[in-house]
C-alpha positions in Angstrom: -27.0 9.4 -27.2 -24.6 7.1 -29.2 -22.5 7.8 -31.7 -24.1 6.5 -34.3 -27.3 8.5 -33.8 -25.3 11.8 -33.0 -23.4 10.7 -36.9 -27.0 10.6 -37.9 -28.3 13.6 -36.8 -25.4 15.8 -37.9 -26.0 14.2 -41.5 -27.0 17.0 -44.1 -30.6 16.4 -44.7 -31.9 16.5 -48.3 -34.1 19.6 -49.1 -36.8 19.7 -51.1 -37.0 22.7 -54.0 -40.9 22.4 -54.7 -42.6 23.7 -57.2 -40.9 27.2 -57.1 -37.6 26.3 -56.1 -37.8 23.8 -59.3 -39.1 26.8 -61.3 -36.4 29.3 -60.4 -33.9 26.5 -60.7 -35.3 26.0 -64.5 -35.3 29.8 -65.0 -31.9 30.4 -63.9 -30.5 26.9 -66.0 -32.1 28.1 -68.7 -30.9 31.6 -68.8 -27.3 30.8 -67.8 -24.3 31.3 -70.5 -23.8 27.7 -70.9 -27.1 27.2 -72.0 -27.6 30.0 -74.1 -24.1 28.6 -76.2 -25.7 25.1 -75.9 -28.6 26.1 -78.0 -26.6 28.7 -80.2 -24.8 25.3 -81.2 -28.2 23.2 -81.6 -29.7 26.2 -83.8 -26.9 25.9 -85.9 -26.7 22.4 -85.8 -30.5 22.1 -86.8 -29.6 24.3 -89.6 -27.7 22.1 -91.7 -30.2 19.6 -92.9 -31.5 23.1 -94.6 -28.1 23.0 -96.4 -28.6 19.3 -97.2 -31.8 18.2 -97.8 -33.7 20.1 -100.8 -36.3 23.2 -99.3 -39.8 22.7 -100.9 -39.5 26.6 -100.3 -36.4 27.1 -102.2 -36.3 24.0 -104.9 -39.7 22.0 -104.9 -38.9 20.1 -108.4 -35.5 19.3 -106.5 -38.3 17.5 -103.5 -40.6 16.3 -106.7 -37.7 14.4 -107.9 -36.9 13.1 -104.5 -39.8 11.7 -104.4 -39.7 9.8 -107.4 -36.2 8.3 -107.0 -36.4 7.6 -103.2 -40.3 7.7 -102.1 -40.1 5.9 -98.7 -36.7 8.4 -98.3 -39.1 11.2 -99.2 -42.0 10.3 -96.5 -39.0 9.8 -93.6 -38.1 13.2 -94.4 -41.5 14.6 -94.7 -42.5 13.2 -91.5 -39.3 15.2 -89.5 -40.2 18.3 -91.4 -36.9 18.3 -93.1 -38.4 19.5 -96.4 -39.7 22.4 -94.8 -36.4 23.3 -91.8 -36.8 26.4 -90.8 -40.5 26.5 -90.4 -40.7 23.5 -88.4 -42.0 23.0 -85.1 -38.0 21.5 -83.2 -36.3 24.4 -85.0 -39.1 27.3 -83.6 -38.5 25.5 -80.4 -34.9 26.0 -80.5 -35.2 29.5 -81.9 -37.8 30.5 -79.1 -35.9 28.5 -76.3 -32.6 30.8 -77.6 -34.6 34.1 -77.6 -36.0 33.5 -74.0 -32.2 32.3 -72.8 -30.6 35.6 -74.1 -33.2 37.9 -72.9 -32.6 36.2 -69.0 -28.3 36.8 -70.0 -28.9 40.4 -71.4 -31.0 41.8 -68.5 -29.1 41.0 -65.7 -26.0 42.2 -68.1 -27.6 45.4 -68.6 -28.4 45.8 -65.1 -24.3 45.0 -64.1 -22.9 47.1 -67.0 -25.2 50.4 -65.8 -23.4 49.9 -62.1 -19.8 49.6 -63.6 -20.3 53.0 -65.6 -21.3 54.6 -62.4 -18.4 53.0 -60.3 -15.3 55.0 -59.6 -11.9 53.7 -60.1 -10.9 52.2 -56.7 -8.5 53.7 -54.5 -4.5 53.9 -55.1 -3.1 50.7 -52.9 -0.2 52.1 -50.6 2.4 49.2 -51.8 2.2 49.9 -55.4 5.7 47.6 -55.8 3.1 44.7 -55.2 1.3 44.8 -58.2 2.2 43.3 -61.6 3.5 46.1 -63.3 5.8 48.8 -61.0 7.9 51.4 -61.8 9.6 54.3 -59.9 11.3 57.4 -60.8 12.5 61.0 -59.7 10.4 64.1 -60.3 8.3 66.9 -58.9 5.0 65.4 -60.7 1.9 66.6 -59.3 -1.1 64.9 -59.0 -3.1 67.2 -60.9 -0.5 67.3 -63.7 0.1 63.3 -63.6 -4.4 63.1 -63.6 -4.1 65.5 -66.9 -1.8 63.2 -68.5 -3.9 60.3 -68.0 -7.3 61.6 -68.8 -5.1 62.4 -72.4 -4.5 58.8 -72.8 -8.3 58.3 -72.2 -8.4 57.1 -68.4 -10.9 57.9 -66.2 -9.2 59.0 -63.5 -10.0 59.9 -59.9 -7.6 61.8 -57.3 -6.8 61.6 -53.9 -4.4 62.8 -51.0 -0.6 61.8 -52.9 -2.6 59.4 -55.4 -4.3 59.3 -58.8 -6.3 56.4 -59.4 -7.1 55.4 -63.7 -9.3 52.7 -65.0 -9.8 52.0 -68.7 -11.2 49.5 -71.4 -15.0 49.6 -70.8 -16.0 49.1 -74.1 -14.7 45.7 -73.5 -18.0 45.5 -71.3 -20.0 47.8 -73.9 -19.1 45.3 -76.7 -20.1 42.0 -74.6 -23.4 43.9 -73.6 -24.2 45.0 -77.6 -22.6 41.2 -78.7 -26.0 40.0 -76.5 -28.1 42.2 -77.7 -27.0 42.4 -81.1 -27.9 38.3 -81.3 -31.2 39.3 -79.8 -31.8 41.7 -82.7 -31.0 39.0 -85.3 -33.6 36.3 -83.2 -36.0 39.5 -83.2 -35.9 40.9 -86.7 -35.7 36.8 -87.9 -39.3 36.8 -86.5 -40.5 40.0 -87.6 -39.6 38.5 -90.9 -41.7 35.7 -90.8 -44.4 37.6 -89.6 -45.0 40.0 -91.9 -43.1 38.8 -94.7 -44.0 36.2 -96.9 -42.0 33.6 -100.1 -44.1 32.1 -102.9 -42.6 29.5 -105.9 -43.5 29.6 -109.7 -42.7 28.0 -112.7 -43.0 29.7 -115.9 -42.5 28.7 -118.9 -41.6 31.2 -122.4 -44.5 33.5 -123.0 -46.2 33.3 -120.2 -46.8 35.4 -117.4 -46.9 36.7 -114.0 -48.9 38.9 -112.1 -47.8 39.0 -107.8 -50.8 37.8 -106.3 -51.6 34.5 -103.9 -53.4 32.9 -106.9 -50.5 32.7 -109.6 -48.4 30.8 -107.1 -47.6 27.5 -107.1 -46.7 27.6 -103.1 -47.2 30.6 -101.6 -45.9 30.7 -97.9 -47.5 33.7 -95.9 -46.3 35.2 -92.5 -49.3 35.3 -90.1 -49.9 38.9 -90.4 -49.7 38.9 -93.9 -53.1 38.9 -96.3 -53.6 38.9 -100.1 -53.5 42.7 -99.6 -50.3 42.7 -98.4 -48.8 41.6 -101.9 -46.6 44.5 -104.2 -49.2 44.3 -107.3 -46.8 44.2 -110.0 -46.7 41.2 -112.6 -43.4 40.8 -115.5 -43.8 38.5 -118.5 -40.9 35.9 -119.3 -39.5 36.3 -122.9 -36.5 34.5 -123.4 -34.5 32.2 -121.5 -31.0 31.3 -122.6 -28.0 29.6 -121.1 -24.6 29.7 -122.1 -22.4 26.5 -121.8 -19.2 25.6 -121.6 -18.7 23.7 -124.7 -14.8 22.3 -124.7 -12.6 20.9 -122.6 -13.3 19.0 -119.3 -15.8 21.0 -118.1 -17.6 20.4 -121.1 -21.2 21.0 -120.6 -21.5 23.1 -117.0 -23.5 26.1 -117.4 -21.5 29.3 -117.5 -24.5 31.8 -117.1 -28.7 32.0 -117.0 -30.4 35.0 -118.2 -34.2 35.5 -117.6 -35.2 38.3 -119.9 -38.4 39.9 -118.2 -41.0 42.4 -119.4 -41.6 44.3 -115.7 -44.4 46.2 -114.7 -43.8 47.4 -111.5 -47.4 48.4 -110.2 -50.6 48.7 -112.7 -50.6 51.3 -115.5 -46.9 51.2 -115.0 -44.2 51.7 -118.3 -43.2 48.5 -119.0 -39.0 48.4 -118.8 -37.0 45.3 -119.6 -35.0 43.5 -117.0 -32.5 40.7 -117.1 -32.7 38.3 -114.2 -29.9 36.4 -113.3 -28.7 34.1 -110.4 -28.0 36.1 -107.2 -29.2 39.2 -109.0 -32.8 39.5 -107.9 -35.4 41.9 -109.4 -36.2 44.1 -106.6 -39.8 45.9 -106.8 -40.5 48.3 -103.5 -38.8 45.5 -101.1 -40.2 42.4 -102.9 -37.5 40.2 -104.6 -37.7 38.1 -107.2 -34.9 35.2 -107.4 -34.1 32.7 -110.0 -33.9 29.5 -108.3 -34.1 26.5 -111.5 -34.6 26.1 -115.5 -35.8 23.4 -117.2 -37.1 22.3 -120.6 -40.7 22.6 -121.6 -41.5 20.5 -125.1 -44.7 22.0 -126.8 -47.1 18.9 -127.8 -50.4 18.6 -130.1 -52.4 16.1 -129.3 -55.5 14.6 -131.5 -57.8 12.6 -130.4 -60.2 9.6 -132.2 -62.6 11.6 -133.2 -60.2 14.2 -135.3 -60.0 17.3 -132.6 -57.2 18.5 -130.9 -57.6 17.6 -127.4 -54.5 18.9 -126.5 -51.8 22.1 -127.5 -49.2 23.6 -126.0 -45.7 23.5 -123.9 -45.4 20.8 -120.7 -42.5 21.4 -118.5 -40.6 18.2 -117.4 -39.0 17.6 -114.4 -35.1 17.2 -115.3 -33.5 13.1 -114.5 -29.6 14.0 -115.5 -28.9 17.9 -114.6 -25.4 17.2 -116.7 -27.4 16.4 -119.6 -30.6 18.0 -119.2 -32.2 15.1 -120.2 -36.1 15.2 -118.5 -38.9 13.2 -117.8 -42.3 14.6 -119.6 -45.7 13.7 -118.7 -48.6 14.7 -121.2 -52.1 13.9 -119.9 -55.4 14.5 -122.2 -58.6 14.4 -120.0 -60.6 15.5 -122.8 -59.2 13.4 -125.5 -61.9 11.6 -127.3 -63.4 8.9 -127.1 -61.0 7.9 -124.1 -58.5 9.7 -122.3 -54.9 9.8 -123.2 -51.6 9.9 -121.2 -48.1 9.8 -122.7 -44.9 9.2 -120.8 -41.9 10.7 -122.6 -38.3 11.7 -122.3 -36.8 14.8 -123.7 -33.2 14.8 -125.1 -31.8 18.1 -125.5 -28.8 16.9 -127.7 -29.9 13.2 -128.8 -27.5 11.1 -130.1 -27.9 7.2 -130.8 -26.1 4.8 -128.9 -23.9 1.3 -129.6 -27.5 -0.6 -128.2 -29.9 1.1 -130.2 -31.0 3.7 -127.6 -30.9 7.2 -127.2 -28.6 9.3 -125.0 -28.6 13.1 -124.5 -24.6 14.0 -125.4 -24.9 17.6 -124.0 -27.3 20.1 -121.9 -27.9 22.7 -124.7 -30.3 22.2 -127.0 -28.1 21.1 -130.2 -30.7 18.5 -131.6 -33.0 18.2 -129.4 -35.5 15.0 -129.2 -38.5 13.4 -127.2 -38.5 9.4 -126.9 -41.7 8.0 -126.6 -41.7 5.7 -123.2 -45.0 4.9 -123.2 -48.8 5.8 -124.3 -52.1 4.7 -122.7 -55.6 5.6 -122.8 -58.4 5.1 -119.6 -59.5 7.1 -117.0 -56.2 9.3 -115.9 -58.6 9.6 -112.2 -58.0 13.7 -112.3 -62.0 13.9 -112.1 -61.7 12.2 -108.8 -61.2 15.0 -106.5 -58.0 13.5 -105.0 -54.9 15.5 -105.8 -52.3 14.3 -108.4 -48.5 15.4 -109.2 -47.9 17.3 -112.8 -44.8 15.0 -112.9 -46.7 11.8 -112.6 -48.9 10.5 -115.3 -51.3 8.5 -112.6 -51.2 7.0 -109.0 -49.8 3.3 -109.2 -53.5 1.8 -108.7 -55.2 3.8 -111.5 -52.1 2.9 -113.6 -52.7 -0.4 -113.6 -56.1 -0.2 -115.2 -55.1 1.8 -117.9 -54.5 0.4 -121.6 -51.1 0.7 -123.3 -51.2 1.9 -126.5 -47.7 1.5 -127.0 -44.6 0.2 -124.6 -41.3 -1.5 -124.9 -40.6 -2.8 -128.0 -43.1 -1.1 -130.1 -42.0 3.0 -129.2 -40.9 4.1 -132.2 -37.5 6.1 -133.0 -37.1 9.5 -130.9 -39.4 12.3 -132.5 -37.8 15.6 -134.2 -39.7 19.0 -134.2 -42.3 18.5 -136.6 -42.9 14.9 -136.7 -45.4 13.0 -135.1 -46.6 9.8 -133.8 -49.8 8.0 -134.7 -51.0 5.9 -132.2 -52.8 2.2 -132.6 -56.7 1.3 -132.9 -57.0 5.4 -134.3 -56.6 6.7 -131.0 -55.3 9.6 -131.9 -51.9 11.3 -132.7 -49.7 12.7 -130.6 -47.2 15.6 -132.2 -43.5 17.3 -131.4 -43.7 20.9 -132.7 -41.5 22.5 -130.8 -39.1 23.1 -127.3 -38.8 26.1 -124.8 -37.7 26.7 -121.5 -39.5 26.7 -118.2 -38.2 28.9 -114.6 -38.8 28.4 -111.5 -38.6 31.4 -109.7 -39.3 32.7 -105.8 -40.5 35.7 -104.9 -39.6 37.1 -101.4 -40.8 39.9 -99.0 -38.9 39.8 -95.7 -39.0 43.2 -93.7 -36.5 42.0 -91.1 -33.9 41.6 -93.6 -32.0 45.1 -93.1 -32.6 44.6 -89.3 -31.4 41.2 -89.4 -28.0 42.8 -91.4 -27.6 45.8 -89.0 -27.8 43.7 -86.2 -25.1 41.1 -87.4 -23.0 44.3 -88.3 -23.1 45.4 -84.8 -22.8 41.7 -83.5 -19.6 41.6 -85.5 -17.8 45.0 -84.2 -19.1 44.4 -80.7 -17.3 40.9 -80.4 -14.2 42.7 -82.1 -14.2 45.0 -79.3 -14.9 42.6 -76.7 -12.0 40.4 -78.0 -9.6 43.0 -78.7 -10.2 45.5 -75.6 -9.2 44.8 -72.1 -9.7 46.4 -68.8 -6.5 47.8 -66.8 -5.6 50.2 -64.4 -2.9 52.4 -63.5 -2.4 53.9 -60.1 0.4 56.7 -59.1 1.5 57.3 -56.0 3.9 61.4 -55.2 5.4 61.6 -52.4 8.7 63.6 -51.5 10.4 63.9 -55.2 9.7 60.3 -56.0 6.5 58.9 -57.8 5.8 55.4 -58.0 3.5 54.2 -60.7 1.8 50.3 -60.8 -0.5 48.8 -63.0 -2.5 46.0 -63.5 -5.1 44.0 -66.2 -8.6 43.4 -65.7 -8.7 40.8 -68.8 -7.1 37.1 -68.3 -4.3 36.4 -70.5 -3.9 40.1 -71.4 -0.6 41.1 -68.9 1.8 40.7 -72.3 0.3 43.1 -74.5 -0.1 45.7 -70.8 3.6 45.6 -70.4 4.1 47.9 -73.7 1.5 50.4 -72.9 2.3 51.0 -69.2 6.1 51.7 -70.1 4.3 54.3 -72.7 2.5 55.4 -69.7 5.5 55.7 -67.4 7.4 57.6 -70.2 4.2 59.7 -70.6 4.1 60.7 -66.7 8.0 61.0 -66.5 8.0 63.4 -69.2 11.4 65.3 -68.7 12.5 63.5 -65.9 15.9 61.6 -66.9 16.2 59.3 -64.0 14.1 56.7 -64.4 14.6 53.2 -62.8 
């Protein structure tokens, strides 16, 4: 045989993992440390366009605005779910990917931690001198007496012929162990939570009401396991909103506080008590909490139509353009105006104040004089009889726009409207009239069962690392022989040996206990 073929046959030949060695190769990648960190840092990497990007969830007139400003922006986002995070399908793939990863690292954890309870301290080595930490002194020390005096400091101790043996620091194991575990109880109570919880969005505006059931939502959002049942029946009607401003200096204008003032009933046939519902103080009704999340203005119209009748009466929240000034967008739409349908785009000023060009500005968000200029006024078919849905903030898609009729545009709006004056529109069309402003909420409502769970377990995840950071696994061994006992010691934790030194000259003082030589 020649070399080269005896080269070749001693070559390490490649082997093949089929399709169970590529399994248990995935299993065991998957449930490794370093993966399980990997995706710890993707979940909370995946988080932050929650922070960033406005929550239909949490702030839907924030998306609604989005929309208007940036609409190919809008439909990016829409398309990657980013209005809607942490119900997407990449971020439940993360989550469940994390959940399966630390349930392979906690077993086999559990399984290890269970054998190093029931392990005894190892044997007393016979050259203590050898270990890290050595000391020697004179006395009559017996092992008993030198096992009672560790088992005071907490070792668990185990004796031998001329030798005591002490191992301590296995809550440093414990807290690893509950660390895992606790992070599987957050993952766990996370999806109980959106399983039988459930968050719904309303606006209301002064006066109205609200009664907790699917229908008075404007987006409800259900777990799976929850039905219409499942809802707290109580209902609250909004009386006053007011905010206070800042009104000098140079935060002139930022709002200092928001106060909801709420008529609550909490369940049917229930007193009715007041509440006042402010920012991070939620009304809480048998687990079912009630946030306020936005405020806006809401400009009560009457509209009359051609023939004489009012077509139209009442408040119309508007989605807000400049949250510094308050000053908001209104749409008015009059389907049953007669003998053509009327839409009006308008802009309300909470404090108006003419500018140098002729315009109008809003000076200040509080409503000081307020104002609504007249953008625009048409009349056609508005398309809401067509079955295709259409946004409260938009008088008409663009290609039914077109083929409406303006009534009046540009140059021929007239001078912003007071409360109580009106507008008369051309070719007797009808009239459109300001009489009067109030405020609109937007508020969520929130059950979420795994909420405690989710807190007790980030508690525990909190102590446990404590514990696992600050503990650290040593071990002391004494050996007696005739009138000399040598002591050594050692650490079970990297990086640890500094902060040993202190305590194992408290444990050689401890053993030596009225014994003066000591070397």
């Amino acid at each position: 045989m020649s070399v080269q073929e005896l080269a070749k046959e001693q070559e390490p030949k490649q082997v093949k993992l089929g399709p169970v060695g590529w399994l248990r190769w995935g299993w065991r990648t998957l449930t490794s440390m370093k993966t399980a960190l990997i995706l710890l840092f993707l979940l909370a990497l995946a988080s932050v366009p929650g922070s960033l990007v406005p929550q239909r969830g949490v702030d839907p007139d924030k998306v609604a605005r989005l929309y208007e400003q940036s609409p190919t922006l809008a439909e990016w986002y829409d398309k990657f779910q980013l209005f809607e995070v942490f119900t997407s399908v990449w971020f439940a793939a993360i989550y469940l990917l994390l959940f399966t990863s630390l349930i392979g690292c906690v077993l086999p954890r559990t399984a290890t931690y269970v054998r190093e309870l029931r392990r005894k301290p190892p044997a007393a080595p016979k050259k203590l001198s050898r270990l890290p930490h050595f000391a020697s002194f004179e006395s009559d020390l017996e092992v008993e007496r030198a096992a009672l005096r560790l088992r005071k400091m907490r070792f668990r101790v185990v004796t031998g012929d001329g030798w005591v043996s002490a191992e301590k620091g296995y809550l440093r194991e414990t807290g690893n162990l509950f660390f895992h575990v606790a992070l599987l109880g957050i993952l766990l109570a996370v999806g109980f939570g959106s399983l039988f919880g459930y968050r719904g969005n309303v606006l209301i505006v002064e006066g109205d009401g609200f009664a907790n059931t699917v229908a008075a939502y404007d987006r409800f959002i259900p777990g799976s396991q929850v039905s219409a049942e499942s809802l707290e029946p109580f209902s609250f009607q909004l009386t006053d909103f007011k905010v206070a401003y800042q009104v000098t200096g140079e935060k002139k204008g930022q709002a200092l506080d928001y106060t909801a003032h709420l008529k609550v009933n909490d369940s049917p046939g229930s007193p009715t008590r007041d509440y006042d519902l402010k920012v991070n103080d939620p009304l809480e009704i048998d687990g079912t909490q009630t946030y306020l999340i936005g405020n806006g203005y809401a400009p009560v119209f009457k509209v009359t139509d051609g023939k004489g009748q009012v077509a139209f009466e009442g408040p119309v929240p508007c989605l807000i353009e400049a949250k510094a000034t308050m000053t908001s967008g209104c749409v008015v739409k009059v389907p049953d105006a007669q003998p053509s349908q009327l839409g009006f785009l308008l802009q309300f000023l909470p404090t108006s104040v003419p500018l140098t060009d002729g315009s109008y500005a809003s000076a200040f968000p509080g409503e000081l004089n307020p104002e609504v200029q007249l953008i625009g006024a048409f009349t056609g078919d508005l398309g809401l009889r067509s079955g295709k849905p259409q946004s409260v903030y938009e008088l008409a898609p663009p290609e039914v726009l077109k083929k409406l009729t303006p009534l009046l545009m540009g140059k021929n709006v007239p001078k912003p409207l007071a409360v109580g004056q009106s507008v008369d529109l051309p070719k007797g069309a009808g009239k459109l009239e300001f009489t009067g402003v109030k405020q609109w909420v937007t508020l969520q409502t929130a059950y979420d069962p795994g909420r405690m769970p989710a807190l007790i377990a980030a508690g525990t995840a909190v102590v446990a690392i404590a514990l696992s950071l600050q503990i650290r696994r040593r071990r002391v061994f004494v050996r007696i022989g005739k009138g000399v006992v040598d002591v050594g010691g050692l650490t079970r934790t990297e990086g640890s040996a500094a902060g040993f030194a202190e305590e194992f000259a408290e444990i050689v003082k401890v053993l030596s206990a009225g014994d003066k030589d000591v070397r």
